[in-house]
DRENROKOL-622434 format. One record per residue (C-alpha): residue number from 0; x, y, z negated. Coordinates in nm, 2 decimals. Example, Ala and Ser with C-alpha at 12.3 -4.5 7.8 and 13.67 -1.06 7.14 Angstrom:
<sites>
0;1.23;-0.45;-0.78;
1;1.37;-0.11;-0.71;
</sites>
This chain:
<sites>
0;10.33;8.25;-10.94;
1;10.12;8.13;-10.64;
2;9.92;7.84;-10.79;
3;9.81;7.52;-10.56;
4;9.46;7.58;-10.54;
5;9.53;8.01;-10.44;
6;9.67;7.80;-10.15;
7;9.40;7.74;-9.87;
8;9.48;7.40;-9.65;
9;9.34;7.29;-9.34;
10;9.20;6.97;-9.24;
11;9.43;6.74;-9.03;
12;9.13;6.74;-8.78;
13;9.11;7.12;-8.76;
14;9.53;7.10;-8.69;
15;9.45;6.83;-8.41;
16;9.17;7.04;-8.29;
17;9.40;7.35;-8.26;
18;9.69;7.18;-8.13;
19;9.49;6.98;-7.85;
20;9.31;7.28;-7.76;
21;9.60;7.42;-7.68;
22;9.83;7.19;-7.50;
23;9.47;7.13;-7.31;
24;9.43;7.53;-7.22;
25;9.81;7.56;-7.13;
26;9.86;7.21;-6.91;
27;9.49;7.27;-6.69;
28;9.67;7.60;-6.65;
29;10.00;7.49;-6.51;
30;9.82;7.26;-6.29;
31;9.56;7.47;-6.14;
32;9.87;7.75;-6.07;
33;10.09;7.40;-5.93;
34;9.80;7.31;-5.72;
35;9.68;7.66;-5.59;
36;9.74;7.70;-5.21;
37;9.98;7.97;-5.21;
38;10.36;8.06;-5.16;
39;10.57;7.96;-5.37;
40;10.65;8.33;-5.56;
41;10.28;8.37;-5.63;
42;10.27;8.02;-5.81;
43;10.56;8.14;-6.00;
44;10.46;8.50;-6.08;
45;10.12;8.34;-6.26;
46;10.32;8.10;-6.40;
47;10.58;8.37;-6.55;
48;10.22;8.57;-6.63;
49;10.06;8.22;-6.83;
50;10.41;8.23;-7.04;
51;10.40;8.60;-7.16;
52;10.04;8.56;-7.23;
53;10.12;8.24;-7.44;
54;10.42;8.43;-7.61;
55;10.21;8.75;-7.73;
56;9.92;8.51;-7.83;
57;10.13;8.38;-8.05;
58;10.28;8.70;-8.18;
59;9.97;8.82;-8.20;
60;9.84;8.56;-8.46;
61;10.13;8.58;-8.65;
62;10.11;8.96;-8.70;
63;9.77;8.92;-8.81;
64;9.84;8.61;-9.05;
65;10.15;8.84;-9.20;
66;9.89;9.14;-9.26;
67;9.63;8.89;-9.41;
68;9.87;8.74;-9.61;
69;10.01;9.10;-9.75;
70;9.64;9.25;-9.79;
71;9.63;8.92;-10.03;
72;9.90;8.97;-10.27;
73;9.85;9.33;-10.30;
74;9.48;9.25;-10.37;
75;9.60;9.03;-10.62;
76;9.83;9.25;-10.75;
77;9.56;9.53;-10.80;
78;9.33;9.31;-10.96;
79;9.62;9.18;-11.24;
80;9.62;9.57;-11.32;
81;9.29;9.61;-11.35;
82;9.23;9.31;-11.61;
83;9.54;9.44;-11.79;
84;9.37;9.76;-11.85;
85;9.04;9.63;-11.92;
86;9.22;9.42;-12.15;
87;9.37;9.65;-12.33;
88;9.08;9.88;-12.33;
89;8.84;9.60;-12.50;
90;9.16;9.58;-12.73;
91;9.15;9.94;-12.79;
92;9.53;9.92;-12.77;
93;9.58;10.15;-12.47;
94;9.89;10.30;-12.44;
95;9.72;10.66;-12.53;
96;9.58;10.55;-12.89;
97;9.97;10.45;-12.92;
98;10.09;10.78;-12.83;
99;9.81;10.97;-13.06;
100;9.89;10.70;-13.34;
101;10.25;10.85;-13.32;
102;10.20;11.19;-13.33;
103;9.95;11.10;-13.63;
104;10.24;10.96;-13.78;
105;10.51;11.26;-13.74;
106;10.29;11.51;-13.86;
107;10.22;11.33;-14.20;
</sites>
């Protein structure tokens, strides 16, 4: 169960940051290729070139979010396995006593 503070949040400023930053970045963009003195295909084959670098950006931090966020639950995962068997070893209930405690108990 993912619990509210595992969960990391950012600031609304940090959102507005990100977001202005890039509607800044992609609009100067468009107008420098709208205003650049050349034909019309060259305007258009930067502009086709701003929109696939845009699109990969963004795949790009998605595939790295996805990894992050995977690398985290498995983390997570490891670590509930290790306090289980440190548990059980301060407990000196580990699954190998039980096993020797049964054999213990045929033999008799």
């Amino acid at each position: 169960m993912i619990r509210n503070e595992d969960v990391q949040k950012d600031t609304a400023a940090w959102i507005f940051q990100v977001w202005a930053s890039f509607a800044l970045s992609v609009g100067m963009m468009g107008i420098g290729i709208g205003y650049l003195p050349v034909d019309p295909w060259v305007r258009a084959f930067l502009a086709m070139g701003l929109i696939f670098s845009v699109g990969s950006s963004l795949s790009l931090a998605k595939t790295l979010r996805d990894n992050h966020e995977a690398n985290k639950l498995l983390n997570r995962l490891s670590d509930a396995k290790t306090e289980k068997i440190i548990r059980e070893y301060e407990l000196g209930d580990t699954p190998r006593d039980a096993k020797l405690a049964g054999l213990a108990g045929q033999g008799a």
